[in-house]
KOLZA-915186 format. One record per residue (C-alpha): x, y, z. Coordinates in steps of 0.5 Angstrom, whole numbers, plus 500, padded with zeros to 3 digits. Layout:
// residues N
XYZ
...
END
This chain:
// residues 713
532448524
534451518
532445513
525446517
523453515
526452508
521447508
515451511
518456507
517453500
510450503
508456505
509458497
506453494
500455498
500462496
500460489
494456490
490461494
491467489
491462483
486466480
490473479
496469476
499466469
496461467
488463470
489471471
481471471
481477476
486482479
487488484
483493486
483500488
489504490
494499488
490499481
489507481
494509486
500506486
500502480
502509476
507510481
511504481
510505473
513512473
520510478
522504473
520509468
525514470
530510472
530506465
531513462
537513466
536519473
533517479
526520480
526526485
520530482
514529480
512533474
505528471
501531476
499539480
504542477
509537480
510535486
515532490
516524488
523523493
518526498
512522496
512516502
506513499
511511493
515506497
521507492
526507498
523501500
529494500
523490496
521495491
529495488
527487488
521488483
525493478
530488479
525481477
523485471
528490469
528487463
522489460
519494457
515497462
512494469
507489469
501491473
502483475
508483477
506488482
500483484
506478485
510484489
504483493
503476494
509475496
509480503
503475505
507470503
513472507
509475512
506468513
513465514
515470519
510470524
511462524
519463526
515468531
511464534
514457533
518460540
511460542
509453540
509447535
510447529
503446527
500450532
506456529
503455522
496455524
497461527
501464521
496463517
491467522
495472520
496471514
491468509
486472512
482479515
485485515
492483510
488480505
482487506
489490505
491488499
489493495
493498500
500496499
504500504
499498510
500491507
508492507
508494515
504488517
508484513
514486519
511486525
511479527
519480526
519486531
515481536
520475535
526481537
522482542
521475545
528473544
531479548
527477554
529470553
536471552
536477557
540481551
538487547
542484541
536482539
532487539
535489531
529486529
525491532
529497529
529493522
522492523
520499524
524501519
522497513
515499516
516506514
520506509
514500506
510507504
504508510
506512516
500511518
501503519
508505523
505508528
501502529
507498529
511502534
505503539
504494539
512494540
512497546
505494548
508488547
513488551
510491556
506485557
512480557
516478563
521483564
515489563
519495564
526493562
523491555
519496554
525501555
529497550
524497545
522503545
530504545
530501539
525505535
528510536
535508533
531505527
529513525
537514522
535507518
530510514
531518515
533518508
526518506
524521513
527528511
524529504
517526506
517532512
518537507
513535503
509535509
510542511
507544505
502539503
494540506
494538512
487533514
484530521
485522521
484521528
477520530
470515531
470509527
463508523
463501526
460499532
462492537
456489535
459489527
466489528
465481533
461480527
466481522
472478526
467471527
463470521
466471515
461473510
456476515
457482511
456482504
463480501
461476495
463479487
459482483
458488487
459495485
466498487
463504491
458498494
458499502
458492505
457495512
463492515
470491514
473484513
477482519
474475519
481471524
479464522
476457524
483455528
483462532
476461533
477454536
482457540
479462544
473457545
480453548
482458552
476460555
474453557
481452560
481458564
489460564
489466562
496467565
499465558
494470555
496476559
501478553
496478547
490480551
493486553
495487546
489486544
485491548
490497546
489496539
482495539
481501544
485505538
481502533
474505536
477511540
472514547
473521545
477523551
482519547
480523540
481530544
487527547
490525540
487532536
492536541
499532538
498534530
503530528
499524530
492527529
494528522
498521520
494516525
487512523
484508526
483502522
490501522
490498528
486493527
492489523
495489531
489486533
490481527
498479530
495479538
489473535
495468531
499469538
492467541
491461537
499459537
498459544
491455545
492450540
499448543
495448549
490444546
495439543
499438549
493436554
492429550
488424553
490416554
483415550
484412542
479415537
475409534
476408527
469409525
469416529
476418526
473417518
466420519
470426522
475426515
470424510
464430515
470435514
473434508
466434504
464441507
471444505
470442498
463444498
465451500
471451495
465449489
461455491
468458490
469456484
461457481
462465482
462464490
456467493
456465500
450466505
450471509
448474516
444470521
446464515
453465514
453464522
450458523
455455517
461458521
459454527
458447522
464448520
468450527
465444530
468439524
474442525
473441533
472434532
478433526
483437531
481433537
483426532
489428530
491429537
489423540
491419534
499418532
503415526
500415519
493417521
495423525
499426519
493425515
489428519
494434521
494433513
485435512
486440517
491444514
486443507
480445511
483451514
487453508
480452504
476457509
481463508
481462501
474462499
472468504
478471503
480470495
477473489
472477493
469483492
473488497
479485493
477482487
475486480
474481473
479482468
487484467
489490468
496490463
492488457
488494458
494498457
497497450
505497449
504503445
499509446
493510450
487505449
482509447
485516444
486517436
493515434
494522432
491525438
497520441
503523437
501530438
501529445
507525446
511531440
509537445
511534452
513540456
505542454
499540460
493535458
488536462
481531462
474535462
470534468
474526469
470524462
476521460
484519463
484519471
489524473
494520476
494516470
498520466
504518470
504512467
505516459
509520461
505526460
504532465
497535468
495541472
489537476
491531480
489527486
494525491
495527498
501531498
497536494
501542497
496548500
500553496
497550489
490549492
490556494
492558487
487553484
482556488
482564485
480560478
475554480
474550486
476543489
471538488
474534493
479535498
484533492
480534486
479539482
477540473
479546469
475550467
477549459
473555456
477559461
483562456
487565462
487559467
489554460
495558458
497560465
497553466
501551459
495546457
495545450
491539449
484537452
482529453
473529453
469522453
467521445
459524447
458527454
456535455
463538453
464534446
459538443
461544446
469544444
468542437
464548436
469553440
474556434
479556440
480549439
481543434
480534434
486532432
484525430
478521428
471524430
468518430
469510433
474512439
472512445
477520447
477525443
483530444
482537443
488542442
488548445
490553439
492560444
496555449
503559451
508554454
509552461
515557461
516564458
518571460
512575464
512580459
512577452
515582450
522581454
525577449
525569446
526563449
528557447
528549451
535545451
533540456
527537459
527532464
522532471
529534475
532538470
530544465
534548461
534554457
537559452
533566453
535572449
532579451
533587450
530589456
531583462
526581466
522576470
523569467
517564470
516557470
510555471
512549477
511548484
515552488
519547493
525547497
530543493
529547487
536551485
537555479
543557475
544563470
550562465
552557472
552561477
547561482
541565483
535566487
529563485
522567487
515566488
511567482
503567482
503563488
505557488
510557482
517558480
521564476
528568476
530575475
535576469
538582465
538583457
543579454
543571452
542566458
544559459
538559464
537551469
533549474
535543477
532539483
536537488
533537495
539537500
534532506
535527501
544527501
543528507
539522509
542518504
549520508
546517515
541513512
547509509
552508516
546507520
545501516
552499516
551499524
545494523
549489519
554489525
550488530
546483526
553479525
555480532
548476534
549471529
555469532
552469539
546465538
550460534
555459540
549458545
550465549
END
């Protein structure tokens, strides 16, 4: 058993190269886009930074004043596979956006490998691994690829499930470990979103199963134990909850059942082809399950056994009913504002994705073990073969020439050509034994394999040309003067801010490790939007522009510099004000960078002419001062408020107080200080502690049921 998977696994790997051949070495023609590029990208770099710096990131400086990074759950930097990719590439320089493309290909390669351990209990081998790939290589995991958190939770399910049915097999609770290390590799993946959907299909599944009430309980048990697994980034991630602005999640989706059967049975009926704009609305969502699953709903409607689909269907049925909430269901949610503010919708369609592989795992099974006594003529056999591997070509050619397929009402007629090869080559395989039948099996896996790859691959919703690392040069900001770069890099402690988006996206200052008043993140905390809003208003729910020509809001922001697109309406306009001066070239560059020539630094005394301040240290964690004053007073930082945030005069603890809002500040008497601020959120000692015995109990119940199953009990 152990050597089968090993190979299934190594298999499995080498055909997840080849479906994403044309994002990795040696071919990198396209790459990853969306959140993942605009997003988390700039997360991940700003973490490895840090830790390469030698502190563990705990506070955001780069965007809002700063934010709490520990608390950004979106981050995923507790999460056990991301200290794997720092590992991989700990000795470079900075990580590569393709090491993080890799980081996710390879969640859908191991989500492959554990729905088939799942579902091989469930059936075949090839039904197991015609059903993984249902999961796997094709509709909503691969729609969210560019979503790495909801990518992450959908990786684990099919654990949660194999615990699941292992439990009710062996009538043991042991093996609900899996559940419990499912949903907290889940959360801890970084979308709290996607673990609720985890949480509810683990406990609708079991409800389906055969022992109904009992594995319910148990599951629902195990849920409830796996919080102490990953509490560590719970209790941060509340705190910067209670302070962020809050948002209504749950409602009616866009899509109606008309659409949605569409998108699941006809994979390019909406238009998915390259080419299009990235803010291009295709009017569906791909959630496209495959040719096997196709076959094996029409298998199991024909057989008409639906006692062995109860479990699924019933899945099924719940994930779609929360998927497109009647609005008794939305009224419900919107009284529990946990929910209503964390739960969307969509995510529930990677439910329906597990529920469809189990369904084909089950009908191919059937399908295969219902053999006739008849022989397939020769003739039949090679017509189907040559028929099927002639389409599969085929589509891979147009693939490969740009991939416009046809769409609509076409692209259902050529669905339907291609089912009815595959029908006929599985029907083949079935009826044939020895070496006729694994080059049949061999075809089918080809095929199969084609169609999630062509429909699936390098299409628009997941798929932009170029390379993203050599955008980015090993020194400076692609675009922007060396000397505006250097001035920047000198003056860190000062804020940069970009003119109406007209240069560098907010979020992307994280990956140079300079910091911005503006942003665009949702743990925008409301206290910062309340005190932005006295100066400009949000443009969005999370975006908002400086007014640059406001000498108030520049300085009391510490903005120094000011990037503006070589030409747009504010270029002109900053040149000719006295109040700032170009700091490099004037012309051949795509950014210029203006210097504020009245900015006041992002710490000072509230009254200038308290006394001098003089930085010691300065990190994202920890700033240091030495203040000299005749008369005392008020020492402002201009840094988010949060809890975690400490502060020390001459090493004694002191009260830090709210200052204009949202920002930091400490009384001091006249004399010479030693002033520091340090973050260090105790949620995060706390949840470490537990964090760290409750994982130690996991390994010792995993160890205890090892043991158990290699005995036979």
């Amino acid at each position: 058993m152990r050597n089968e998977r090993l190979l299934v696994g190594a298999l499995a790997l080498i055909a997840t190269y080849a479906f994403f051949c044309e994002y990795l070495p040696p071919f990198k023609r396209v790459h990853l886009w969306s959140d993942i590029s605009g997003y988390h990208y700039p997360l991940q770099r700003y973490a490895f930074q840090s830790l390469k710096e030698g502190r563990f990131p705990l506070w955001d400086s780069s965007i809002y004043c700063g934010i709490t990074f520990i608390g950004n759950v979106n981050a995923a930097f507790l999460y056990p596979p991301t200290w794997l990719m720092y590992a991989a590439v700990w000795r470079l320089p900075r990580i590569p956006f393709k090491a993080y493309e890799i980081f996710t290909f390879l969640h859908v390669w191991f989500a492959f490998l554990l729905c088939y351990m799942w579902l091989q209990g469930r059936g075949g081998k090839l039904a197991g691994i015609l059903g993984a790939a249902a999961f796997a290589f094709t509709g909503d995991m691969l729609w969210q690829t560019a979503h790495p958190g909801v990518l992450g939770a959908m990786t684990w399910m099919p654990l949660g499930f194999w615990g699941v049915d292992e439990s009710v097999e062996r009538r043991d609770w042991r093996p609900l470990w899996k559940v419990a290390a499912a949903s907290a590799l889940s959360f801890l993946a970084g979308y709290p979103a996607a673990w609720i959907v985890n949480c509810v299909i683990f406990v609708v599944y079991a409800l389906g199963s055969r022992r109904h009430i009992r594995a319910a309980t148990g599951v629902s048990v195990a849920l409830l134990a796996s919080v102490p697994l990953f509490i560590v980034q719970l209790l941060p991630s509340m705190e910067a909850r209670s302070m962020m602005v809050l948002e209504p999640k749950y409602g009616h989706e866009d899509y109606g059942l008309g659409a949605l059967l569409r998108s699941f049975f006809v994979p390019n009926w909406f238009d998915f082809n390259p080419g299009h704009a990235t803010d291009f609305e295709p009017g569906g969502m791909y959630l496209y399950v495959g040719l096997p699953a196709l076959f094996a709903i029409a298998w199991a409607v024909w057989r008409h056994k639906g006692g062995a689909y109860v479990q699924p269907v019933l899945g099924l049925a719940v994930a779609l009913l929360l998927a497109n909430p009647p609005k008794a269901l939305v009224d419900a949610v919107e009284r529990v504002p946990a929910l209503d503010y964390t739960m969307m919708p969509f995510n529930f369609y990677s439910a329906v994705a597990a529920m469809a592989a189990l369904i084909t795992a089950i009908g191919l099974n059937d399908f295969f073990e219902s053999r006739g006594n008849g022989v397939m003529p020769d003739w039949a056999l090679l017509c189907s073969a040559i028929a099927l591997a002639v389409w599969s070509l085929g589509k891979v050619w147009i693939w490969h020439r740009g991939g416009l397929f046809a769409t609509g009402a076409r692209a259902t007629l050529q669905t339907g050509i291609a089912l009815v090869l595959l029908a006929l080559c599985l029907w083949c395989s079935r009826q044939t034994i020895g070496r006729r039948s694994s080059l049949m099996v061999a075809l089918v896996l080809f095929a199969v394999g084609t169609d999630y790859m062509v429909f699936g691959s390098g299409r628009w919703f997941n798929a932009v040309q170029g390379d993203v690392d050599k955008q980015q040069p090993l020194y400076g900001i692609g675009g922007i003067d060396d000397a505006g770069y250097r001035a920047m890099l000198e003056n860190r402690h000062y804020r940069v801010v970009t003119d109406d988006l007209a240069g560098l996206h907010p979020s992307e200052y994280r990956l140079f490790g300079f910091a911005t008043p503006e942003g665009f993140d949702p743990f925008l905390p409301a206290q910062y939007k309340q005190a932005i809003q006295h100066w400009v208003p949000f443009q969005t729910n999370r975006v908002f522009y400086t007014d640059v020509q406001n000498d108030s809001m520049l300085q009391t922001f510490g903005v120094r510099y000011v990037l503006v697109r070589n030409g747009v309406e504010h270029d002109p306009v900053l040149a000719a004000n006295p109040n700032f001066r170009l700091i490099g070239r004037k012309k051949n560059i795509f950014c210029h960078v203006y210097e504020y020539l009245h900015a006041r630094p992002p710490y000072r005394w509230e009254d200038d002419r308290s006394g001098s301040v003089e930085p010691i240290a300065w990190t994202p964690e920890r700033r240091e001062f030495l203040l000299r004053s005749d008369r005392g007073g008020r020492f402002v930082v201009v840094e988010q408020f949060f809890p975690g945030w400490r502060a020390a005069v001459d090493g004694h603890r002191v009260e830090i107080e709210r200052w204009g809002g949202a920002f930091q500040a400490i009384r001091l008497t006249a004399g010479e200080h030693r002033v520091k601020f340090e973050f260090r959120p105790v949620s995060v000692q706390l949840g470490a502690a537990v964090s760290i015995l409750a994982v130690a109990g996991l390994l010792v119940l995993v160890r205890v049921d090892s043991r158990l199953r290699s005995k036979g009990c």
